[in-house]
Each structure stands twice: as structure tokens, then as C-alpha cells.
N, C-alpha and C positions, 0 to 999 in steps of 0.2 A: 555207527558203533563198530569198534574193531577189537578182534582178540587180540593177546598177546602172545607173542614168539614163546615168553619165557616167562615164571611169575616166581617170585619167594616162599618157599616151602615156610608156611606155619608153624609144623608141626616142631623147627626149631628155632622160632624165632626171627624166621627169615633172613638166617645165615648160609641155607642154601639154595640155591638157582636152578628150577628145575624145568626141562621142555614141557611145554603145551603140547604142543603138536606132533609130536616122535622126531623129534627134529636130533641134531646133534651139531655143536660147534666148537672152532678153535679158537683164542687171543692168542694173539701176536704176541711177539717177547716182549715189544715197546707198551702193552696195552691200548694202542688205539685201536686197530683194527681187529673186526670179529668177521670170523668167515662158518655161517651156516649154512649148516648142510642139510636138507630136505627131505623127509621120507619120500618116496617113490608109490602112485597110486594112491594121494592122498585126494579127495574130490570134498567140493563144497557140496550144499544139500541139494542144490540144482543138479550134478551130476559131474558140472566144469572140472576139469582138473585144477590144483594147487599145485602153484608154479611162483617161483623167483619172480616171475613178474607184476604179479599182484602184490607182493611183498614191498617191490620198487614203486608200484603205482601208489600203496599207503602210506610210504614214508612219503610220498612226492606231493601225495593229498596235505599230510598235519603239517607237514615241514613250512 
């Protein structure tokens, strides 16, 4: 089971795209590429820090 980066606000319909995670991101002019950016001191319930590369290992897990 995995959370999501980002989920559709409800509360209008889910025409807006809100962070999970404190996160923040940019699209590209062309719209393909999204560059997020990470809160800092973000830890799983273990302790582990939340890091890019868990995020790489998940896409690399569904993909």
C-alpha cells in the first residue's frame, strides 16, 4: 500500500490538486515534466527519513 504525492480536493469537486505531504511542485511549460520538491525532516513511523529515493523506489516498484 502507498500514499499519494498529491490527491483531488473534494471539497470542489476535485478540480483542485492538493499536497499530501508538505511537499511543493513545478510543470514544465511543455506539461510533461513535474519537478517536486520535498519538505525537509519529513520521517516515516519507523523514524527513517523521507527522501527522493523512496519516491524513485515506488514508481520503480508499480511501474
Amino acid at each position: 500500500m502507498f500514499d499519494n504525492l498529491i490527491r483531488r480536493d473534494p471539497r470542489d469537486s476535485g478540480k483542485t490538486i492538493v499536497p499530501i505531504w508538505r511537499i511543493t511542485w513545478e510543470i514544465a511549460k511543455d506539461g510533461k515534466t513535474y519537478t517536486f520538491h520535498l519538505r525537509q525532516g519529513v520521517q516515516f513511523h519507523d523514524g527513517t527519513d523521507f527522501t527522493s529515493a523512496d519516491i524513485k523506489a515506488t514508481f520503480d516498484r508499480i511501474a
